[in-house]
C-alpha positions as a Python dict, from the first residue, in 0.01 Angstrom:
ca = {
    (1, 'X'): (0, 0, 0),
    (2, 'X'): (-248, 14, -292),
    (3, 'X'): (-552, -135, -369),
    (4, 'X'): (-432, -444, -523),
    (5, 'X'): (-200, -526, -306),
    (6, 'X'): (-488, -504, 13),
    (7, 'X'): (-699, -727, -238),
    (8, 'X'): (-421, -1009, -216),
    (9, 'X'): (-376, -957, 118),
    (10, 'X'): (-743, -1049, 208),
    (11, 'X'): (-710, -1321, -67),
    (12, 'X'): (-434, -1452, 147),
    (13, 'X'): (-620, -1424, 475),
    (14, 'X'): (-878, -1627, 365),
    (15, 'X'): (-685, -1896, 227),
    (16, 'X'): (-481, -1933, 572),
    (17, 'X'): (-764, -1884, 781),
    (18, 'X'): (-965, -2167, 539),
    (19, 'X'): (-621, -2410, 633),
    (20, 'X'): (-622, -2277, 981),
    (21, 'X'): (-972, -2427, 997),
    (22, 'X'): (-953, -2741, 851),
    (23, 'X'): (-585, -2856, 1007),
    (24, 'X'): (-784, -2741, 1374),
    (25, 'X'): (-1071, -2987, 1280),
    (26, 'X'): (-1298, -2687, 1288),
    (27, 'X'): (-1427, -2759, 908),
    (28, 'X'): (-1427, -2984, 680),
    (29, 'X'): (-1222, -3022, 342),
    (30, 'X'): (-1574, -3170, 209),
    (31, 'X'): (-1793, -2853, 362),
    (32, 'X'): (-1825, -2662, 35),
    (33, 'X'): (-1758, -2323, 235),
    (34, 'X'): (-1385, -2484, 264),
    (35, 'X'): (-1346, -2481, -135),
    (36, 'X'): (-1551, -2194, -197),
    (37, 'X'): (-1359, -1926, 25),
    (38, 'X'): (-1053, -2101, -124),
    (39, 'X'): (-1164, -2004, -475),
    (40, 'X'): (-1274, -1653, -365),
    (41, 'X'): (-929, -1584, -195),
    (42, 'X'): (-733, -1761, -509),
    (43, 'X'): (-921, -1520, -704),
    (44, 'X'): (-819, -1208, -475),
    (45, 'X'): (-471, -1278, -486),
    (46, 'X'): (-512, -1313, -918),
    (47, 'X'): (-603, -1000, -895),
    (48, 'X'): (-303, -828, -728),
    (49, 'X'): (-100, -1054, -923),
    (50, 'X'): (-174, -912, -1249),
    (51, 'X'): (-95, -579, -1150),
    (52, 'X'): (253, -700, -1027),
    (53, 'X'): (286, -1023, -1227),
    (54, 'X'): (498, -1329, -1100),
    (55, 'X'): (409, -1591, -1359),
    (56, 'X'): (490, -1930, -1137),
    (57, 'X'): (216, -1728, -855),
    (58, 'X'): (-10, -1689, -1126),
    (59, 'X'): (28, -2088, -1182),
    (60, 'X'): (-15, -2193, -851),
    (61, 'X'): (-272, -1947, -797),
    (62, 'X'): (-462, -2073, -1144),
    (63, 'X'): (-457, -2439, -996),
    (64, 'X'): (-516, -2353, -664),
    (65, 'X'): (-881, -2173, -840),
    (66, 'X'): (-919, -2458, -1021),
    (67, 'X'): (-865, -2744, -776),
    (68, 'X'): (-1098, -2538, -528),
    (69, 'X'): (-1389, -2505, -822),
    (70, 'X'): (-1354, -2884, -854),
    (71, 'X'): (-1385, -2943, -479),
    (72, 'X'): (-1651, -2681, -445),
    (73, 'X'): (-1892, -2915, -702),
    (74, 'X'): (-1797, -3219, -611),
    (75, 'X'): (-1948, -3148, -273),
    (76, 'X'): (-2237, -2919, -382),
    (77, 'X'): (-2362, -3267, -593),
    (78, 'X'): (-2269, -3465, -239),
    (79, 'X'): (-2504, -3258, -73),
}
């Protein structure tokens, strides 16, 4: 296994563990740890996508970052 490919594997991790967490009623979609580890683990799996490129994972991934960013400020302000 290489390095890229542990990257997306921890980028994975985090984005089950962050749906894990909310479907188990243990957090919040509107906690902005929720969006932000989704956006750090989106990122991570960018990563080891661009060393083995898939371009409809790079789209999801690209919206998944996005939608997370979005959700990440739009609490932030709530706060």
């Amino acid at each position: 296994m290489e390095y890229h490919d542990i990257i997306g594997a921890i980028g994975v991790a985090l984005v089950v563990l962050m749906y894990l967490l909310l479907q188990s009623g243990r957090m919040a979609a509107t906690n902005p740890h929720f969006s932000l580890w989704n956006a750090v683990g989106s990122m991570l799996i960018l990563i080891s996508l661009f060393h083995a490129f898939n371009f409809s994972a790079v789209l999801i991934e690209v919206f998944w970052l996005a939608i997370s960013i979005y959700g990440f400020a739009r609490s932030w302000r709530a706060a």
